[in-house]
ZAKOLFI-832139 format. One record per residue: residue number from 1; residue in three letters; chain; x negated, y negated, z of N, C-alpha, C in turn. Coordinates in steps of 0.05 Angstrom, whole numbers. Each point is the difference from the previous one (the first is absolute). Example, Ala and Ser with C-alpha at 12.3 -4.5 7.8 and 13.67 -1.06 7.14 Angstrom:
<nodes>
(1,ALA,A,(-264,114,156),(18,-24,0),(-18,-24,0))
(2,SER,A,(7,-21,-14),(-16,-24,1),(15,-22,14))
</nodes>
This chain:
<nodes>
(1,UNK,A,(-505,-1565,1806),(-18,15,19),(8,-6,29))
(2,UNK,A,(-10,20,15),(16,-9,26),(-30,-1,8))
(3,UNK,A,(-3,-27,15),(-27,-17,11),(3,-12,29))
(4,UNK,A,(-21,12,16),(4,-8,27),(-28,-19,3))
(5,UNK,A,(10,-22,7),(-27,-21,-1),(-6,-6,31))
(6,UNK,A,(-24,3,19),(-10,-5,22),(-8,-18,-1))
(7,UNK,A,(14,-28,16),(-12,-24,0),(7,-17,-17))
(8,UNK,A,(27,-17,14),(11,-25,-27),(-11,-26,8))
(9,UNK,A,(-25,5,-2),(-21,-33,2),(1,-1,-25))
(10,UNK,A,(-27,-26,-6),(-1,-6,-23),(3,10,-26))
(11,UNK,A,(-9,24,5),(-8,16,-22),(24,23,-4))
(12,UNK,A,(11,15,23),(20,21,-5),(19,-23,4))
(13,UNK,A,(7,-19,7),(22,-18,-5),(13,-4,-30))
(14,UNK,A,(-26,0,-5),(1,-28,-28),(4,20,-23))
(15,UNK,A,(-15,22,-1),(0,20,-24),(24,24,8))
(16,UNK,A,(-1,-2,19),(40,19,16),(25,-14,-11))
(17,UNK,A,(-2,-22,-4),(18,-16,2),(7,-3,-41))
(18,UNK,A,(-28,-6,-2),(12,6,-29),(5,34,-19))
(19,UNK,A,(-14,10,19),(20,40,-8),(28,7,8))
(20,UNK,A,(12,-16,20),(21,-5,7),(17,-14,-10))
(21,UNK,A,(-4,-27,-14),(12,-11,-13),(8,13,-31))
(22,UNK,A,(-17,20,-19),(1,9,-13),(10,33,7))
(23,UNK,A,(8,4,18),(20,23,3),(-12,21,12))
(24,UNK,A,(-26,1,11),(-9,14,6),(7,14,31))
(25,UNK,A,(1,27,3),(12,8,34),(-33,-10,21))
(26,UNK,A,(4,-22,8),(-16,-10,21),(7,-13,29))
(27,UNK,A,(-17,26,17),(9,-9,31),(-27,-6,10))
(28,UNK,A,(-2,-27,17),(-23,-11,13),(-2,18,24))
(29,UNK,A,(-26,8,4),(-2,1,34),(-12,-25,12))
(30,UNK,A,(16,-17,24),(-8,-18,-1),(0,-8,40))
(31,UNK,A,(-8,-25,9),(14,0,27),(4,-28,19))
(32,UNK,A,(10,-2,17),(9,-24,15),(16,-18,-12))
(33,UNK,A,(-18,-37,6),(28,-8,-15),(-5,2,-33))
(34,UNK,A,(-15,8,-11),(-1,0,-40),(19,17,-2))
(35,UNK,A,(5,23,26),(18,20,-19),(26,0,14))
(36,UNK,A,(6,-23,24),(30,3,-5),(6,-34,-20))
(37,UNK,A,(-19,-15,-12),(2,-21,-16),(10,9,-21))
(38,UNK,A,(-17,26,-12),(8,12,-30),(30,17,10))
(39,UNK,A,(10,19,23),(21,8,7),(27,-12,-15))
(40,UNK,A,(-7,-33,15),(21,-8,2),(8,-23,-17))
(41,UNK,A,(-30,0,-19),(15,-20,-28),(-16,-2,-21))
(42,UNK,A,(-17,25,-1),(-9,12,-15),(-29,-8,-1))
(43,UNK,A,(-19,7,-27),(-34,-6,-2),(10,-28,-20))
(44,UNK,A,(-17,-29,12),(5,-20,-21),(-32,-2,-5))
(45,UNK,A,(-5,-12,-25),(-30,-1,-14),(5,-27,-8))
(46,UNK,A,(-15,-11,4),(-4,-34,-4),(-33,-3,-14))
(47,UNK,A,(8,4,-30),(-18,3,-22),(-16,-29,-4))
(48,UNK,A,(-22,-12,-8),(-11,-23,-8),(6,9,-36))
(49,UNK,A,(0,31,-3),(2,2,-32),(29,7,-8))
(50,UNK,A,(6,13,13),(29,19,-6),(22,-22,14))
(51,UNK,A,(-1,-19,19),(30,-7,6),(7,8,32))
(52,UNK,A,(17,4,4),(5,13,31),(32,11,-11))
(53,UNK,A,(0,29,13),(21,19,8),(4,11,17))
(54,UNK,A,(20,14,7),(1,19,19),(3,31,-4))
(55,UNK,A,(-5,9,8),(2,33,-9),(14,28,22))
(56,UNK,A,(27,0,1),(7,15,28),(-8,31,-4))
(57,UNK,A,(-14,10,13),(-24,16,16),(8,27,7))
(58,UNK,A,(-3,21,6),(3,11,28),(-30,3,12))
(59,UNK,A,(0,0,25),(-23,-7,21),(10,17,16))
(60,UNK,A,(-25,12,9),(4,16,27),(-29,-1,22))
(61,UNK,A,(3,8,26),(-26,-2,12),(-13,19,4))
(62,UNK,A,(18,33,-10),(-17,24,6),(13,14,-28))
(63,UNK,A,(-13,16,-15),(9,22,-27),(13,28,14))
(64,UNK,A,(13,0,21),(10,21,8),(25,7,-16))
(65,UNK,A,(9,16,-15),(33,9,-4),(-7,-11,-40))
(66,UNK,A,(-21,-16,-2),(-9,-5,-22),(-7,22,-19))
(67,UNK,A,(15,8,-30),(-17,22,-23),(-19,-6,-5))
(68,UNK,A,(-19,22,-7),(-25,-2,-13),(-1,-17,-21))
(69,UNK,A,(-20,-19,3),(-3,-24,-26),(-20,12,-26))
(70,UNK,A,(5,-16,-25),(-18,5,-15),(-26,-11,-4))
(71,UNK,A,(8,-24,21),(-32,-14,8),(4,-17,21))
(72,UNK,A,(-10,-9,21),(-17,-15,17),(-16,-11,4))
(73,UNK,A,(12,-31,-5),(-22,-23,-1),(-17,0,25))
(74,UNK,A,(-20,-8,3),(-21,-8,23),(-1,-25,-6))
(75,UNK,A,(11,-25,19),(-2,-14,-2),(-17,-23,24))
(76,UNK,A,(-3,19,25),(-5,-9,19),(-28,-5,2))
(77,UNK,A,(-16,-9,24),(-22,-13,1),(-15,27,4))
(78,UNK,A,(-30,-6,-6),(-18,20,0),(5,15,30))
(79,UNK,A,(-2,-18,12),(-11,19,26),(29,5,16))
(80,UNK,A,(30,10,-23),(10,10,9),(11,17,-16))
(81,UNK,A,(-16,17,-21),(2,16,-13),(-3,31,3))
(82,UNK,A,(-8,3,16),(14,30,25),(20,2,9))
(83,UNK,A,(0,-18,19),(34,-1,6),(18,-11,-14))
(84,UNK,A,(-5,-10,-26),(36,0,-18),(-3,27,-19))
(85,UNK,A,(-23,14,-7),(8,25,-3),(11,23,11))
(86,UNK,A,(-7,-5,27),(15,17,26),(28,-9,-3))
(87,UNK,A,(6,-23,-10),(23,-6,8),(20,6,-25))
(88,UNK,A,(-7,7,-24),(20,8,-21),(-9,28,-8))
(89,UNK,A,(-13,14,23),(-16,31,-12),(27,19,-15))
(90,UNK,A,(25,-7,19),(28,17,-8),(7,-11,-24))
(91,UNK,A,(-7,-18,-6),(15,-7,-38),(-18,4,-16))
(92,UNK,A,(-27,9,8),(-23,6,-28),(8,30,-3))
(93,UNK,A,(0,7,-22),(12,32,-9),(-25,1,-21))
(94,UNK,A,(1,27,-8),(-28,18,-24),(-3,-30,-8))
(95,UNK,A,(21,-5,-19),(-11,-12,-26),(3,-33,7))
(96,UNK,A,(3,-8,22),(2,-36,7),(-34,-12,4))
(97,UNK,A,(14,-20,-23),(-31,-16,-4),(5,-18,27))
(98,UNK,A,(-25,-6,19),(-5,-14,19),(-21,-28,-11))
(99,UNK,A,(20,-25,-20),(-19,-11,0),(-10,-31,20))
(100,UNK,A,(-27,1,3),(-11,-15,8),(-5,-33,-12))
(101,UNK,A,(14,-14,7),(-9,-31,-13),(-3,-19,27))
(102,UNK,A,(-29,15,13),(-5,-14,16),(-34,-11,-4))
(103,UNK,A,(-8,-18,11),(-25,-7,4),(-26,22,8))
(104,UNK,A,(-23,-3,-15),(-20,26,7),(1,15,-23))
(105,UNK,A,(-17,20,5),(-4,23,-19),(-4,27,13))
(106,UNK,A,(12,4,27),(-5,31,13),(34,-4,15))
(107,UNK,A,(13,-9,-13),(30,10,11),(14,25,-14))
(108,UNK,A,(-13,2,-26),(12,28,-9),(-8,19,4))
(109,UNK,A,(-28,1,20),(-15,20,12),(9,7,27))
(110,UNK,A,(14,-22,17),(12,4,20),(30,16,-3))
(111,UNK,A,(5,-12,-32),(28,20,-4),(-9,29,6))
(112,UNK,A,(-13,2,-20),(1,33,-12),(-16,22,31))
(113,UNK,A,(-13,-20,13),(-3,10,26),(23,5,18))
(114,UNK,A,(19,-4,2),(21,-2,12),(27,18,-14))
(115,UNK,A,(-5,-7,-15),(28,21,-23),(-4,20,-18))
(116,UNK,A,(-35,-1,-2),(-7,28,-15),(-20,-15,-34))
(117,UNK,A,(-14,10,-15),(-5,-11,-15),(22,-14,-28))
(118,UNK,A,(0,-12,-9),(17,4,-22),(25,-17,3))
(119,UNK,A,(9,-12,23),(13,-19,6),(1,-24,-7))
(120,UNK,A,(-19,-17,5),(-10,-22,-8),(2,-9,-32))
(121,UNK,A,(10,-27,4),(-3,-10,-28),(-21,-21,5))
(122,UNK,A,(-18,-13,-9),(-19,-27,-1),(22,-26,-7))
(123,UNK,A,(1,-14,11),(6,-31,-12),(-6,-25,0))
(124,UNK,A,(1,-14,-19),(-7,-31,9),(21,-18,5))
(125,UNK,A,(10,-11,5),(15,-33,4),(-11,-23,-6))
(126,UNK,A,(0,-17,-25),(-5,-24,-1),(18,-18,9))
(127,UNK,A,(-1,-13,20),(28,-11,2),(-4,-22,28))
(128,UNK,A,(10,-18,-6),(-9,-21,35),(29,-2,14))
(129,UNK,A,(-4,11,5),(44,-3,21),(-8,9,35))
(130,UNK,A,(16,-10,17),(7,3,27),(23,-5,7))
(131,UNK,A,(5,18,28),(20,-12,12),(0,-32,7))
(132,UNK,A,(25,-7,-5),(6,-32,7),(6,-6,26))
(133,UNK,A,(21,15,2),(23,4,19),(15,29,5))
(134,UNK,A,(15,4,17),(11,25,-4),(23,5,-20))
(135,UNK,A,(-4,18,-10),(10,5,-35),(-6,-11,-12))
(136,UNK,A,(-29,-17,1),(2,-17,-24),(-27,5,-14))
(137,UNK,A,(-12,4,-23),(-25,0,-12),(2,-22,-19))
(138,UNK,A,(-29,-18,10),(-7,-10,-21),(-22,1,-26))
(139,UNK,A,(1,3,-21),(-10,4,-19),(-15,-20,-10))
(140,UNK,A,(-25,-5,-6),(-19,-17,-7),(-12,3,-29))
(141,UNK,A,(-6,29,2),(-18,-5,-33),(2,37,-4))
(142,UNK,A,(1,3,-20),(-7,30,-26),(13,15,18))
(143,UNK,A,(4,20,-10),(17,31,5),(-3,27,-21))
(144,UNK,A,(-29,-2,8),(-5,29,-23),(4,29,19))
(145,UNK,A,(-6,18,-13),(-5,27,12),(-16,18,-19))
(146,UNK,A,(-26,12,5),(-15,24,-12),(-1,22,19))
(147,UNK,A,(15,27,-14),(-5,24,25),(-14,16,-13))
(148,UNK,A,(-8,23,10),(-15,19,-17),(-5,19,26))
(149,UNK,A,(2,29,-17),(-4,21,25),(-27,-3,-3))
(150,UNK,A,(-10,17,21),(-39,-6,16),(-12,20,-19))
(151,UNK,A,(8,16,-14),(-13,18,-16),(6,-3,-34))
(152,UNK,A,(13,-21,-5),(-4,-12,-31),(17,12,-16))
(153,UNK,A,(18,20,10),(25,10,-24),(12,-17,4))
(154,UNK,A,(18,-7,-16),(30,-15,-8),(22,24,7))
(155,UNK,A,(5,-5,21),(18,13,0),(39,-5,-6))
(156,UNK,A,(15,19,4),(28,-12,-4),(12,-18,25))
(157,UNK,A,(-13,7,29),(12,-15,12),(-14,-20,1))
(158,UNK,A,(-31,-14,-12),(-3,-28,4),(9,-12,-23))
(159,UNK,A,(13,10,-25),(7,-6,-21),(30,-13,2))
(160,UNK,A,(11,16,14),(35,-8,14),(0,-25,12))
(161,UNK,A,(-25,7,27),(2,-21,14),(-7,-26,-10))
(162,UNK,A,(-22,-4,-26),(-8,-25,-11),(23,-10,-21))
(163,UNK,A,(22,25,-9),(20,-15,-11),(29,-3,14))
(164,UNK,A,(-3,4,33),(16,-13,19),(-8,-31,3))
(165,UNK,A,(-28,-10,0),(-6,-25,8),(10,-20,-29))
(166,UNK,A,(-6,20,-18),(-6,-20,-26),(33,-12,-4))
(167,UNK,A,(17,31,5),(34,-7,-10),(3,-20,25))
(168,UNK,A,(-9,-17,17),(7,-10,26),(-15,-33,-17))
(169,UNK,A,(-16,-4,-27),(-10,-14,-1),(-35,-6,13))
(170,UNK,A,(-3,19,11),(-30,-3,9),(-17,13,-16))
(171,UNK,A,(-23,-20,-9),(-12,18,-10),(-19,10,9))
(172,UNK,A,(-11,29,-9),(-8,29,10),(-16,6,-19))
(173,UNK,A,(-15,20,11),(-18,19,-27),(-11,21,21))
(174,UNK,A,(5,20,-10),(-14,30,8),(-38,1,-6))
(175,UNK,A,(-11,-1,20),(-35,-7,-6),(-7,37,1))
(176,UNK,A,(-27,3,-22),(-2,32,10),(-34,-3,12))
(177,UNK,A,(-5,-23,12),(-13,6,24),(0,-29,20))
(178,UNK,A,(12,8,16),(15,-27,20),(-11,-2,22))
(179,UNK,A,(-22,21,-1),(-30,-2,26),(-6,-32,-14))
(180,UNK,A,(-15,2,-23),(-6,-22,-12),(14,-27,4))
(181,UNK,A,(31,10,-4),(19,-30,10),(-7,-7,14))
(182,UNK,A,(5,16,34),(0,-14,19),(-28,-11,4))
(183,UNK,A,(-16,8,-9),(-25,-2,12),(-3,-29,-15))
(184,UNK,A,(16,-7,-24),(-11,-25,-15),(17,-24,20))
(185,UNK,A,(28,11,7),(14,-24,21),(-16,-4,14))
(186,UNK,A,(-5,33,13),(-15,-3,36),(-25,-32,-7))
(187,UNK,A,(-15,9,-21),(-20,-26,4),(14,-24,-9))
(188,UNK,A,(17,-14,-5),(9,-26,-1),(21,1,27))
(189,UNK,A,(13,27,6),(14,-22,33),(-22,3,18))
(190,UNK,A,(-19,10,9),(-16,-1,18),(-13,-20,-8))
(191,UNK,A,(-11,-19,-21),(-13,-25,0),(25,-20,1))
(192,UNK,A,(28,-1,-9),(11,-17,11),(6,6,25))
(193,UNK,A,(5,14,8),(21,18,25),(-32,-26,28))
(194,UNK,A,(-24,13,-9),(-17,-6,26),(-5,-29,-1))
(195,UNK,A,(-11,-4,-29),(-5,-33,-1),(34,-35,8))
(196,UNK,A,(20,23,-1),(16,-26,2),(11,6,30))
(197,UNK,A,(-8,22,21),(3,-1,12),(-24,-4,22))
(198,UNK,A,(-27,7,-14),(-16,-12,23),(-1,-26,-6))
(199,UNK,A,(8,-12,-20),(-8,-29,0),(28,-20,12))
(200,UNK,A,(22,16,-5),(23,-8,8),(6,-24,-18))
(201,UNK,A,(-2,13,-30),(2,-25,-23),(13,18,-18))
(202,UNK,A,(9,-23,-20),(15,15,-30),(-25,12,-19))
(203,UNK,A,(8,11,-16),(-29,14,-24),(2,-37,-14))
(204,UNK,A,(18,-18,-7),(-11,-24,-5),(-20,-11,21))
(205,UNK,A,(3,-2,22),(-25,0,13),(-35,9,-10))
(206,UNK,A,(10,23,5),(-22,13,5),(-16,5,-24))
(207,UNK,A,(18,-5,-29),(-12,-3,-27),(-18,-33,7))
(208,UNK,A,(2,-16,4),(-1,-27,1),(-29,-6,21))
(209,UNK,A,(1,26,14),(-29,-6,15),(-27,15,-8))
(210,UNK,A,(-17,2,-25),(-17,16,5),(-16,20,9))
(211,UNK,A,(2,-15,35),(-10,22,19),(29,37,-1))
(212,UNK,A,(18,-13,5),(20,16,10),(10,9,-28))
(213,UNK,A,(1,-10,-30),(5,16,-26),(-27,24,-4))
(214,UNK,A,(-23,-5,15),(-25,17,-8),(6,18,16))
(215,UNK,A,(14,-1,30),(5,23,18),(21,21,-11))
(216,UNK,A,(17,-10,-11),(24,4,-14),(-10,29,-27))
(217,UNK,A,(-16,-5,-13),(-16,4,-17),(-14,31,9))
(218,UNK,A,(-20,-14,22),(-8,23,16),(5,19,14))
(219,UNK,A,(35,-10,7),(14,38,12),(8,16,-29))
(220,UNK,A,(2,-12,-22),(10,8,-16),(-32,17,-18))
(221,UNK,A,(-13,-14,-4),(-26,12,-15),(-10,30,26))
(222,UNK,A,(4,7,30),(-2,8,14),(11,31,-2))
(223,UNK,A,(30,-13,-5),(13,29,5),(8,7,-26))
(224,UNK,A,(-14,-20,-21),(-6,24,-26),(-20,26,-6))
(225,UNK,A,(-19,-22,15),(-19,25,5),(6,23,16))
(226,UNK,A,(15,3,20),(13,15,13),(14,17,-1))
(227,UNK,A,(23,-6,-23),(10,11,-13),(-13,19,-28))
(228,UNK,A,(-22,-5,-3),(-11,7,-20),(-17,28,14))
(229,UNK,A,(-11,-3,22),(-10,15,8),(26,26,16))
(230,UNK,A,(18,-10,2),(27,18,13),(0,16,-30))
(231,UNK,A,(-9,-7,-23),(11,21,-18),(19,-22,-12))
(232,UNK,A,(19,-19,2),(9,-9,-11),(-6,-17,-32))
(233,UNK,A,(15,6,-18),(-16,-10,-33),(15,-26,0))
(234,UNK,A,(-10,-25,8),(8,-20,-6),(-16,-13,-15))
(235,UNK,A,(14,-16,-16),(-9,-12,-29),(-29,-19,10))
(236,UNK,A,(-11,-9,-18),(-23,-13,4),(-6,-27,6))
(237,UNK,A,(21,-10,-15),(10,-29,9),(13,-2,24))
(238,UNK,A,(16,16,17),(19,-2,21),(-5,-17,21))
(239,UNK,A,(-28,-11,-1),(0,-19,19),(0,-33,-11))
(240,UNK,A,(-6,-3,-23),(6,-25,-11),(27,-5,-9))
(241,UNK,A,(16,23,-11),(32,0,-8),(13,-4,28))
(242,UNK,A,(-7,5,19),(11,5,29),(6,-30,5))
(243,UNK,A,(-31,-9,1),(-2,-36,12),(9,-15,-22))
(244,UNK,A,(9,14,-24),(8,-22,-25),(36,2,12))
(245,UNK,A,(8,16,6),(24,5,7),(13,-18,26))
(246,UNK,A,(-19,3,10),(0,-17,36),(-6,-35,-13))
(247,UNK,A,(-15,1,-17),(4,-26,-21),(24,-16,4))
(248,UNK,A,(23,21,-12),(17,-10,-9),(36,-1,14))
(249,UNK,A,(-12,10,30),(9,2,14),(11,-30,3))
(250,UNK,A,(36,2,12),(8,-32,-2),(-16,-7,43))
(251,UNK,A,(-4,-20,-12),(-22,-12,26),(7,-3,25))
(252,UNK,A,(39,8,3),(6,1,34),(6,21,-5))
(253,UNK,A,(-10,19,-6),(8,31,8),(-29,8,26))
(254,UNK,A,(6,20,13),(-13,11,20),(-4,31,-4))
(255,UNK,A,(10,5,27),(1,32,-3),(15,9,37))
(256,UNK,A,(4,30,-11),(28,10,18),(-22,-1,29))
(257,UNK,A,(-33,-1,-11),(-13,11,42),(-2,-36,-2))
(258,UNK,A,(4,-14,-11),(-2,-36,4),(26,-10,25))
(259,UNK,A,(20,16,-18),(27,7,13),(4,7,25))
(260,UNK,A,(-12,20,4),(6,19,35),(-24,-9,14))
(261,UNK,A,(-16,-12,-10),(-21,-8,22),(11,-29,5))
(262,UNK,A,(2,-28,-12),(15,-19,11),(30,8,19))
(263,UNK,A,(1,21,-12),(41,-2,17),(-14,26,26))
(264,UNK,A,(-25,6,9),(-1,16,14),(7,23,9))
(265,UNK,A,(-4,15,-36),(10,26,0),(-19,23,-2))
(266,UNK,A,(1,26,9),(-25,25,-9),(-4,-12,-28))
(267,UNK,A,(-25,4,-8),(-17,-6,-30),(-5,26,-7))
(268,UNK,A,(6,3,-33),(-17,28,-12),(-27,-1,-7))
(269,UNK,A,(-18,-1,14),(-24,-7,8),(-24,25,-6))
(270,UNK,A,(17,12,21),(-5,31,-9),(-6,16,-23))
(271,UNK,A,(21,-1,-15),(11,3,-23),(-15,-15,-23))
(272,UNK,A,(-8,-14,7),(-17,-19,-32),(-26,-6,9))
(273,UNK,A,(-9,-19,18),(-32,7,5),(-12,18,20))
(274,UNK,A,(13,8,11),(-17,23,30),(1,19,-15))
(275,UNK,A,(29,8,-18),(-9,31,-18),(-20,-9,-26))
(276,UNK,A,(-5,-20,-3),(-18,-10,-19),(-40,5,20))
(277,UNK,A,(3,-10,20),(-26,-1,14),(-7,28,2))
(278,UNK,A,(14,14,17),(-1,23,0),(-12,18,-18))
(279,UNK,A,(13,1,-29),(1,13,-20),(-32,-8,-5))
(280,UNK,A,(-5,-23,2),(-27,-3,-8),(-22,5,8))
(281,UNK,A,(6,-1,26),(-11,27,19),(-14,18,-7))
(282,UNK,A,(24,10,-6),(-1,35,-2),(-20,4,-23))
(283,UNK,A,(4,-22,-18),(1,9,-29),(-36,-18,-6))
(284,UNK,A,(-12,-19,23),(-17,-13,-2),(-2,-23,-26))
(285,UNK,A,(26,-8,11),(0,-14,-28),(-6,-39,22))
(286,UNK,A,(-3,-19,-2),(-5,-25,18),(22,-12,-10))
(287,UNK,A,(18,-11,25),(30,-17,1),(-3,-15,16))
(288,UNK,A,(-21,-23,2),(-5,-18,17),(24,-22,-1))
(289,UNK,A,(9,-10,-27),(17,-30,1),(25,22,8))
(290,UNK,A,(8,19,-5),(25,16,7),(5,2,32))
(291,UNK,A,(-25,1,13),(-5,11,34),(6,-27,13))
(292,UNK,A,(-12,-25,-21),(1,-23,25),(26,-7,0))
(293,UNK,A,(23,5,-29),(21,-13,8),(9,29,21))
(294,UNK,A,(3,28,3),(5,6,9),(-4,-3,31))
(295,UNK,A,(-26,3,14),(-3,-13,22),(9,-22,9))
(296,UNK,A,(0,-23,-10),(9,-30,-1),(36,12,8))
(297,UNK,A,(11,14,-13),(31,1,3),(5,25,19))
(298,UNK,A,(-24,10,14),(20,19,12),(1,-11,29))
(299,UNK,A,(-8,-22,12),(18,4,20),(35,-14,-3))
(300,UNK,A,(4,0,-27),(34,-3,2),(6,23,-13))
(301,UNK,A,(-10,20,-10),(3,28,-8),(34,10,13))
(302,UNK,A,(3,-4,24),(27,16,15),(20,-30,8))
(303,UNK,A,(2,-24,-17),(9,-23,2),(1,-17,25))
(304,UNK,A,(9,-7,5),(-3,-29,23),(-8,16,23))
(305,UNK,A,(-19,-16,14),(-11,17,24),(21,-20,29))
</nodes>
């Protein structure tokens, strides 16, 4: 497949790198020093599971002179998911799946706003990786992928695309309703995503304190209901399987807004509890433990002041 991935951070790094290594036609859009690092000696992945390799690339900083792809990863941060669509609009053709494996649950609504309905694929990323260094990702823990188009057919091109990841060794599965996916991630990274970053602790932490495991608890029991009232059919248990999962989480893991708020970077903030408050809003549904971590973190919302 010929695959144009936006954004070789953690996530389009780490899962680029292994479609590439398995033969796949993949060009990063990428920029500064990550993309003349990968230029000039390729994408290296420094695995805690897999090992460390290198993978030589092609990288570019604009898709100009580029053919129409058969899909386009979204790999970039929420709140720059307009403009990396603007920015590969010339390689999406009729039939190119645009998929999303970013954080949230209204990025494939920002697609299909932008490119027409029918574009968009849904996805998840399980996966803990960041940039290290330039060209370099490091890899920490799991590497799944679930996509599914927004309207529940199986179709041929998310069927291709889940047996591009799988022949690459990742494993994949085609979901036929991936509203539901994301909506089941969205509530476990927004209770890790807020709790290890307003507390500025590991989930071993924060399991270990009562006060801060019951808060933990509470964004999650929150934006089930939330989700439940969006129309979304999530299972019944989803909030005890959620915190049984966060359980078992290894105890210095964090999360990617733990990440950019210590190193003083924009936070997807937006993206996981303000479009969470909001929604509740609208929908009168009460997101009180959701609002205070949100309030609490927005004045680093646009990173170091």
């Amino acid at each position: 497949m010929r695959i144009v991935i936006v954004g070789a951070g953690g996530v389009g790094g780490y899962f680029g790198a292994r479609l590439a290594r398995a033969g796949q036609d993949v060009t990063f859009l990428a920029r500064g020093a990550h993309l003349d690092a990968i230029r000039g000696g390729g994408l290296r992945i420094r695995s805690a599971v897999e090992g460390e390799y290198t993978v030589p690339v092609t990288a570019v900083e604009k898709v100009a002179g580029l053919a129409v792809a058969d899909a386009v990863l979204l790999c970039v941060k929420s709140f720059d998911t307009e403009a990396a669509v603007e920015q590969v609009r010339t390689v999406v053709g009729p039939d190119t799946a645009v998929l999303s494996l970013q954080n949230g649950v209204d990025n494939e609504d920002k697609i299909d706003a932008l490119l027409g309905p029918g574009h968009a694929v849904g996805g998840v990323a399980y996966v803990f990786a960041a940039i290290e260094a330039p060209g370099v990702i490091a890899h920490t823990f799991s590497g799944r992928i679930v996509l599914g188009e927004l309207d529940g057919r199986v179709t041929p091109r998310a069927e291709r695309l889940c047996q591009a990841f799988t022949a690459a060794g990742i494993s994949a599965g085609v979901s036929d309703d991936i509203r539901r996916v994301l909506w089941e991630k969205y509530l476990m990274i927004s209770a890790q995503a807020g709790m290890t970053a307003l507390t500025r602790s590991t989930i071993g932490v924060i399991r270990a304190l009562p006060p801060t495991w019951r808060m933990y608890r509470l964004i999650v029991a929150e934006l089930a209901a939330l989700g439940r009232a969006a129309g979304v059919a999530l299972p019944a248990d989803v909030v005890e399987s959620t915190v049984a999962n966060a359980g078992k989480m290894a105890g210095h893991l964090s999360s990617s807004l733990h990440h950019d708020l210590v190193h003083g970077k924009r936070l997807e903030l937006e993206a996981l509890h303000g479009h969470a408050v909001r929604l509740g809003e609208r929908l009168g549904v009460p997101t009180p433990t959701v609002f205070a971590v949100y309030a609490a973190l927005t004045p680093f919302a646009e990173g170091a002041r």
